[in-house]
C-alpha positions as CSV (number, residue, x, y, z in Angstrom):
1,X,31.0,11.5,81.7
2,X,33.4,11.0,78.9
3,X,34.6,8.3,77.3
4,X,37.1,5.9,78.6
5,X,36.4,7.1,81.8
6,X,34.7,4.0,83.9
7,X,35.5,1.7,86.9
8,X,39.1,0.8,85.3
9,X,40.5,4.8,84.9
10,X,41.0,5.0,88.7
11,X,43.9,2.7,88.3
12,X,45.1,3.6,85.1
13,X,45.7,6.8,86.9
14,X,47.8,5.3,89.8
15,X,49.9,3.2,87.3
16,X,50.9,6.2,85.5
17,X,51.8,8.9,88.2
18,X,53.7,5.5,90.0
19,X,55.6,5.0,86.7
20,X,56.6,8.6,86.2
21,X,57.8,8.9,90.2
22,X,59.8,5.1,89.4
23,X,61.0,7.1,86.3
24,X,62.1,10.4,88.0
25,X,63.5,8.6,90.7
26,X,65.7,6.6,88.4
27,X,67.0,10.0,86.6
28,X,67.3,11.8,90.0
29,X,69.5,9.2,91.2
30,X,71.8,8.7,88.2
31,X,72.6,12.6,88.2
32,X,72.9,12.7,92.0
33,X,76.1,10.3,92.9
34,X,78.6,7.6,91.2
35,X,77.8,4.0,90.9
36,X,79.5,1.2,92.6
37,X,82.1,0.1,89.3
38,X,82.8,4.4,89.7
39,X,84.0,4.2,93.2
40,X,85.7,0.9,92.5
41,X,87.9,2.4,89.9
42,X,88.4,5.5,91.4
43,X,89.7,3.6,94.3
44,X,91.6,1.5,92.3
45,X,93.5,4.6,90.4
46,X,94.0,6.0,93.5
47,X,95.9,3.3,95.8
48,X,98.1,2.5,92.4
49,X,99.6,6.5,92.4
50,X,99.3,6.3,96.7
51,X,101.8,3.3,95.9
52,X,103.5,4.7,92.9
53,X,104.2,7.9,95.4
54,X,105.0,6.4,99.0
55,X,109.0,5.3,97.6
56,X,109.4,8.5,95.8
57,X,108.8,10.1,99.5
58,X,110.8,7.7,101.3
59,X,114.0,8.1,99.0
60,X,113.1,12.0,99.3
61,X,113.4,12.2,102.8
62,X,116.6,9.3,102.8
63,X,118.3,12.1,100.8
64,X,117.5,15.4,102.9
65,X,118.9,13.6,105.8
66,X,121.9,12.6,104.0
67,X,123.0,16.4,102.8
68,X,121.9,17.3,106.6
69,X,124.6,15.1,107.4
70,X,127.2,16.1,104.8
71,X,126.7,20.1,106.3
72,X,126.7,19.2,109.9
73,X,130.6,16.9,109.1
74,X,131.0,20.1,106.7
75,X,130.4,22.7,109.5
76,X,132.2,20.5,112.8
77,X,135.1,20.5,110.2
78,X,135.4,23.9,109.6
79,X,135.8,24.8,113.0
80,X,138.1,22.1,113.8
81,X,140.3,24.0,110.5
82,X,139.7,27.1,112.1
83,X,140.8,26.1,115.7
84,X,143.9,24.6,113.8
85,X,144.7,27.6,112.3
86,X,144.9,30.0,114.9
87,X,146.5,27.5,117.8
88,X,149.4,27.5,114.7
89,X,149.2,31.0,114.4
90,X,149.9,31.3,118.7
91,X,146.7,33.1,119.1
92,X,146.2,31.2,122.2
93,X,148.2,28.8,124.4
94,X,147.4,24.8,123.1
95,X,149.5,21.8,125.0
96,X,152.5,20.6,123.0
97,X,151.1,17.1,122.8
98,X,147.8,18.1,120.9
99,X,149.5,19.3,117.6
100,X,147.4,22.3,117.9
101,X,143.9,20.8,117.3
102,X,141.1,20.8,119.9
103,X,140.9,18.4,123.0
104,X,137.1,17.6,122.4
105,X,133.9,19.4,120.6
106,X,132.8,20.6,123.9
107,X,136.1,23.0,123.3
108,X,134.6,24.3,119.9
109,X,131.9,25.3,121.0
110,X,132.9,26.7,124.6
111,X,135.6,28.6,122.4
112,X,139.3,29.5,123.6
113,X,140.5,33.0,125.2
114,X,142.8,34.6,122.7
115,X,144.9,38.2,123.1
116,X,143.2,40.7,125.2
117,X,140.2,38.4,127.2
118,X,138.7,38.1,123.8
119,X,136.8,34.6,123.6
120,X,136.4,33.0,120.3
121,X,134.1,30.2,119.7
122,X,134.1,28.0,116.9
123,X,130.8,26.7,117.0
124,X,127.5,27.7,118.1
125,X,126.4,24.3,119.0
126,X,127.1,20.7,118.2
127,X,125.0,19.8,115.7
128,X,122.6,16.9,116.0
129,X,123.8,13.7,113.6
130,X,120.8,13.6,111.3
131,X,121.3,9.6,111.2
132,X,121.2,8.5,114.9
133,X,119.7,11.4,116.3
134,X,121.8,12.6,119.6
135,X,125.2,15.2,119.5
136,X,127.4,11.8,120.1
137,X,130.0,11.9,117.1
138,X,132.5,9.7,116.1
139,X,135.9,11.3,116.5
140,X,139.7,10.5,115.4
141,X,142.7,12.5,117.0
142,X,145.7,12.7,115.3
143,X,147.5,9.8,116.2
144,X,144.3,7.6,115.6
145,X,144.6,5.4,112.0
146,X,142.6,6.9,109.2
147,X,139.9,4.2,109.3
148,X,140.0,3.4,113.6
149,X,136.4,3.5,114.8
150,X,137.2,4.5,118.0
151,X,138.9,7.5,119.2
152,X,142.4,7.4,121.1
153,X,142.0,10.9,122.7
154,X,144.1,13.8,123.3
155,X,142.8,15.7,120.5
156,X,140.3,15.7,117.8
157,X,141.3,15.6,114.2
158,X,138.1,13.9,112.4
159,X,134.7,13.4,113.1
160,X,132.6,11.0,111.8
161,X,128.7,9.8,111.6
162,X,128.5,6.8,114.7
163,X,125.4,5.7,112.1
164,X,126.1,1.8,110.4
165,X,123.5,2.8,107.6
166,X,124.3,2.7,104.3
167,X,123.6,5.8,102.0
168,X,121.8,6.1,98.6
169,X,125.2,5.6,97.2
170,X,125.6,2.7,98.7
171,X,129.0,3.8,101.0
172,X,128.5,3.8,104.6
173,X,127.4,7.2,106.7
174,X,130.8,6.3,108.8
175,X,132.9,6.5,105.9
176,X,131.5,10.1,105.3
């Protein structure tokens, strides 16, 4: 039997092979995840850029709707210049009190029967205002002041955003 080796070595064993599991443990477990200050901070660095981001995405989407809206008022103007131009060119028969300019949008887009059953349509569709969501647009007719907010009939003339928001700029949608 050799030396050192007596009642006492049984548990000298024990204590070591419990010490070097304790010790593996400890190193397994640093290598294998992050500890609880880690995920604190990561945490924290990420809801400061998830905040730093969230306006940057509102103001993003704010201005996409705006030049929505500026094409759509570009587009229902166009046709409303191009329905001008051939009612003064006698293309097709207009009544005398409408100066030549359509009665309503629906007109645009149903088009007008010029020379030879051809029909001609100025629009495919009414477009959908980006700002209040539905095919309802302001409109002013000829007679109409430049700044009214509510349409005298007979014709159309202007079109406008029915929208009371305020743009980026800080002028209102209806003043577009």
């Amino acid at each position: 039997m050799p030396i050192g080796r007596g009642i006492g070595s049984k548990s000298e064993m024990t204590n070591e092979r419990i010490g070097r599991r304790i010790r593996w443990r400890a190193h397994r477990s640093g290598e294998a995840g992050m500890t609880l200050l880690e995920l604190i901070i990561a945490c924290t660095i990420l809801l400061i850029l998830s905040g730093a981001v969230t306006p940057l995405v509102r103001i993003t989407i704010v201005r996409s709707r705006e030049a929505e809206l500026h094409r759509d008022l570009r587009e229902i103007r166009n046709a409303i210049d191009r329905y001008k131009d051939m009612a003064d060119t006698a293309a097709f028969r207009t009544e005398v009190t409408s100066n030549g300019y359509p009665p309503d949008l629906d007109t645009l887009v149903k088009g007008v029967i010029v020379a030879g059953n051809k029909r001609v349509r100025f629009l495919r569709r009414i477009p959908v205002d980006p700002m209040t969501g539905n095919t309802d647009w302001g409109m002013r007719s000829i007679q109409d002041d430049p700044d009214t907010t509510s349409w005298g009939g007979g014709n159309v003339f202007d079109v406008f955003s029915k929208s009371q928001g305020t743009a980026l700029d800080g002028t209102k949608y209806a003043d577009w």
